[in-house]
C-alpha positions, -999 to 999 in steps of 0.1 A, spaced: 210 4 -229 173 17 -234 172 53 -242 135 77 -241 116 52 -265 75 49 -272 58 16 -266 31 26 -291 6 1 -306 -30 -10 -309 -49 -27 -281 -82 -32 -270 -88 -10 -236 -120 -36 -234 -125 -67 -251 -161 -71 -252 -164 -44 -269 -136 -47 -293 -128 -11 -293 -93 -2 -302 -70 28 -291 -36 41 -296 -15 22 -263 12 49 -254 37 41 -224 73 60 -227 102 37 -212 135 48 -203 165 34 -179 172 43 -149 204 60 -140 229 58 -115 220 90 -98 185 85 -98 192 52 -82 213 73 -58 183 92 -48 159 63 -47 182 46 -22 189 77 1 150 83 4 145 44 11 175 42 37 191 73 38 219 65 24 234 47 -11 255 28 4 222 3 18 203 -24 2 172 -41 2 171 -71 28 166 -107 18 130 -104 27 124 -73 3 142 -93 -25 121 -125 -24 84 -114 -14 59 -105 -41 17 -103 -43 18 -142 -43 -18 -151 -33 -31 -178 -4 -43 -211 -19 -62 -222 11 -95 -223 0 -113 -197 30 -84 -175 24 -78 -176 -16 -82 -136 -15 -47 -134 6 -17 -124 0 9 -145 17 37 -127 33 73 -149 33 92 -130 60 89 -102 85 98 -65 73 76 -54 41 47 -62 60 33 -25 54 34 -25 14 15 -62 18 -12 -51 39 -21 -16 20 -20 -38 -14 -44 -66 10 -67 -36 17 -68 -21 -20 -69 -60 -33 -99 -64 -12 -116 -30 -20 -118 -40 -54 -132 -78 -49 -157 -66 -23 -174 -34 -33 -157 -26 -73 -194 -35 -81 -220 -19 -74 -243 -45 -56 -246 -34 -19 -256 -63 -9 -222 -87 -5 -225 -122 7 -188 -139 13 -186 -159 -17 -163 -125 -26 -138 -139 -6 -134 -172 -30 -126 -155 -63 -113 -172 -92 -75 -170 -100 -80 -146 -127 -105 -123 -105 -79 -121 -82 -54 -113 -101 -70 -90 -121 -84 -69 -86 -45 -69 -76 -39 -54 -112 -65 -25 -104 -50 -20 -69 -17 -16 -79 -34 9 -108 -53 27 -82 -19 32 -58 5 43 -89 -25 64 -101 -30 82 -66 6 89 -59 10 106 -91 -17 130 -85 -47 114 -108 -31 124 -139 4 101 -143 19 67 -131 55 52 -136 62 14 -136 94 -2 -127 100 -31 -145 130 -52 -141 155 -59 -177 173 -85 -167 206 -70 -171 226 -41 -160 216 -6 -173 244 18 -155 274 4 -142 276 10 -104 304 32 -91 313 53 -59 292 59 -33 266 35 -49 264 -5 -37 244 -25 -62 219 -47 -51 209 -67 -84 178 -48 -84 178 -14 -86 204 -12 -119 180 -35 -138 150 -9 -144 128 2 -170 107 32 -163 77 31 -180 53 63 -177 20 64 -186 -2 99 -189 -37 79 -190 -57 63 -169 -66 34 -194 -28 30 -201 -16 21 -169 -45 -4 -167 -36 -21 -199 4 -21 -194 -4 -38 -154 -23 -64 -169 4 -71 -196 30 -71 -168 14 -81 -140 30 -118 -133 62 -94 -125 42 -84 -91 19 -116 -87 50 -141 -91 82 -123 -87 102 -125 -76 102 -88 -60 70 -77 -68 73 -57 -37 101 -41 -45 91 -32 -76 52 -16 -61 76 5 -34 96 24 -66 70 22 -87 47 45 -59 79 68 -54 87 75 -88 50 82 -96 47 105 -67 83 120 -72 116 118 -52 110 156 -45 73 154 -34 78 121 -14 113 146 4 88 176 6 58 151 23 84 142 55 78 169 86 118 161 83 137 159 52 163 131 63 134 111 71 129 73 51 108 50 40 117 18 49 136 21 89 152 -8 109 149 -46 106 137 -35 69 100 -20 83 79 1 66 80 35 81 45 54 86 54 73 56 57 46 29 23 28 48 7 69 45 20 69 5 5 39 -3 -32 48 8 -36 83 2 -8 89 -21 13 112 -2 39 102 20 34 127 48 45 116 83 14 115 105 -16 98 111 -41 131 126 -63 149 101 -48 181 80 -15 197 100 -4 209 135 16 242 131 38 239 164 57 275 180 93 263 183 102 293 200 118 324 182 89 329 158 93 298 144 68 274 135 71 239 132 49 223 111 36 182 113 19 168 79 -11 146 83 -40 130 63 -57 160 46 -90 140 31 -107 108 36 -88 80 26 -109 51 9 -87 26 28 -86 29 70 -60 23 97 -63 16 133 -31 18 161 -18 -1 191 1 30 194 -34 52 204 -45 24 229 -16 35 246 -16 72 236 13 72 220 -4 90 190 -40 93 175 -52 86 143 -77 111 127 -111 105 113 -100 103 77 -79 74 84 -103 61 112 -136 65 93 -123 58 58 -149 58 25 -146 14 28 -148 -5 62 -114 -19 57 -85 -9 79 -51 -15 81 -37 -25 122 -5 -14 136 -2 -37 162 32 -41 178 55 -37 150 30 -52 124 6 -46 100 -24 -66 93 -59 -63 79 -97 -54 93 -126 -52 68 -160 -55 68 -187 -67 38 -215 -37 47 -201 -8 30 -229 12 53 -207 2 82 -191 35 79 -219 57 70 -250 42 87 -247 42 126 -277 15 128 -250 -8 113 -226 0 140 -249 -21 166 -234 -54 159 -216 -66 128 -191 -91 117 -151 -81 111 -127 -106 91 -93 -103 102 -63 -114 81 -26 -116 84 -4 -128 57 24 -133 81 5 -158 107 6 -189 86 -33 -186 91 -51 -215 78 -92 -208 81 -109 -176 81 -104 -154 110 -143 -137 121 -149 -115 146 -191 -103 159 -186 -68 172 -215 -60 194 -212 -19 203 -242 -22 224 -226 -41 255 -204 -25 279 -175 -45 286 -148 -31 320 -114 -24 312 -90 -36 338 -58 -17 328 -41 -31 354 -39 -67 348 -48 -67 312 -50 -97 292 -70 -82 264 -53 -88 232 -41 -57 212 -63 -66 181 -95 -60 203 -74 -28 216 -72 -14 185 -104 -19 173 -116 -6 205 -100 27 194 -126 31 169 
């Protein structure tokens, strides 16, 4: 077994430049109660396991030429971890530099610009759930480090981790890039981004986030719940998708209280479920600080994004623009574009609708 040990060594934070730094990362094993906890706050309760489509899907990226800045989802269930790491993938190719100006030769990057903007998502995700200041990775070891017992079924996964903790920024960067194949290839990269944002954020923040305490991440058929899609963007797992919280009188003097979004997220989402007023998403989601949105559209997420980063600060933009929509999941094969032209009125006929429920949810913005 690994006990508490330092990964400590000289590396260069940026080639070019050749300047070295002292590398610190502290790894230790996990144990069979923290597993325990991990499992009840993924399905409430030990005794589940990860689904055959959690264990085989990783960050693998599209090889069709239009699309080579996809990720390509194998099965249905963990489409809400895919999408949020499509959106922060895409954040970094399209606007990590600073030229305004983007033409959509973004969209074909190189293998190694891809994967190194999937490197500085996953960063970015670890680094936000654990409050700007720590991340922890979960690697797999290849072999057993607790032996399971009681009210604890193994899954092959799970007993296998390293937890590596970095307390800088330029740490975390340097240990993704050295591990990074573990996400890109596999083969449960997606497992491994869904512990990895828990244990960063913390069991007991993720349990104190929930309006309900027996709440989970990942619910039935193996979906992400709102909460794991919430933790991902903005770092918290809280259970709603309005701005700040709704303090409710439950009678007796007592208040219930609902958790939303409490600042601008830098990654957006858009809902079926408001088209049909099931719910309704606040501006920090709706607006957020890069014109790329998640959908929930029937069961599903996908991804919305735009190449004018003015699109959500400039109303003249607003007039007519083009979206790209992509879904890892649709076996898509060219480039999906959309021209949204907010200067025509269009009728809704609600009652026999044959409007599809992308357009519905972008009409909710």
């Amino acid at each position: 077994d690994v006990e508490d040990e330092e990964t400590a060594g000289e590396v260069s934070k940026n080639p070019d430049l050749s300047t070295l730094y002292m590398f610190q990362v502290i790894s230790k094993a996990i144990d069979i109660s923290l597993a325990k906890e991990l499992k009840n706050l993924l399905f409430g309760s030990s005794l589940c396991c990860f689904s055959e489509e959690w264990k085989i899907q990783s960050f693998t990226f599209n090889n069709i030429p239009q699309l080579k800045y996809g990720i390509v989802q194998k099965k249905g269930g963990p489409c809400g971890v895919l999408a949020a790491v499509q959106a922060c993938v895409l954040q970094q190719l399209i606007f990590a530099d600073s030229n305004r100006n983007k033409d959509t030769r973004c969209l074909q990057p190189s293998e190694a610009h891809r994967t190194k903007c999937l490197t500085m998502a996953i960063a970015d995700i670890l680094w936000r759930a654990g409050g700007n200041e720590k991340a922890i990775v979960a690697l797999p070891s290849g072999r057993q480090q607790f032996t399971p017992m009681g009210k604890y079924k193994a899954d092959g996964i799970l007993e296998t981790l390293i937890l590596h903790s970095a307390t800088r920024y330029e740490d975390l960067i340097v240990f993704l890039q050295q591990n990074i194949h573990q996400f890109e290839i596999g083969p449960c990269g997606c497992i491994l981004l869904t512990v990895s944002v828990i244990l960063s954020r913390s069991i007991n923040l993720v349990r104190n986030d929930f309006d309900v305490p027996t709440n989970r991440l990942i619910g039935s058929h193996g979906y992400c719940t709102q909460e794991l899609v919430n933790l991902l963007l903005t770092g918290k797992a809280v259970s709603n998708v309005f701005n700040n919280v709704i303090e409710l009188d439950s009678g007796n003097g007592n208040i219930t209280i609902l958790k939303g979004i409490t600042s601008r997220s830098d990654i957006g989402l858009l809902s079926l479920f408001e088209h049909y007023d099931v719910c309704q998403v606040g501006c920090y989601l709706k607006t957020p600080k890069y014109p790329i949105w998640l959908v929930c559209s029937e069961s599903h997420f996908s991804v919305l994004f735009c190449l004018e980063k003015d699109l959500v600060g400039d109303w003249k933009t607003e007039r007519r623009f083009d979206l790209y929509y992509y879904d890892g999941l649709a076996n898509q094969e060219e480039e999906i574009r959309l021209t949204i032209d907010t200067t025509q009125m269009c009728a809704e006929d609600k009652e026999n609708d044959l409007t599809p429920p992308l357009e519905h949810c972008i009409r909710t913005k």
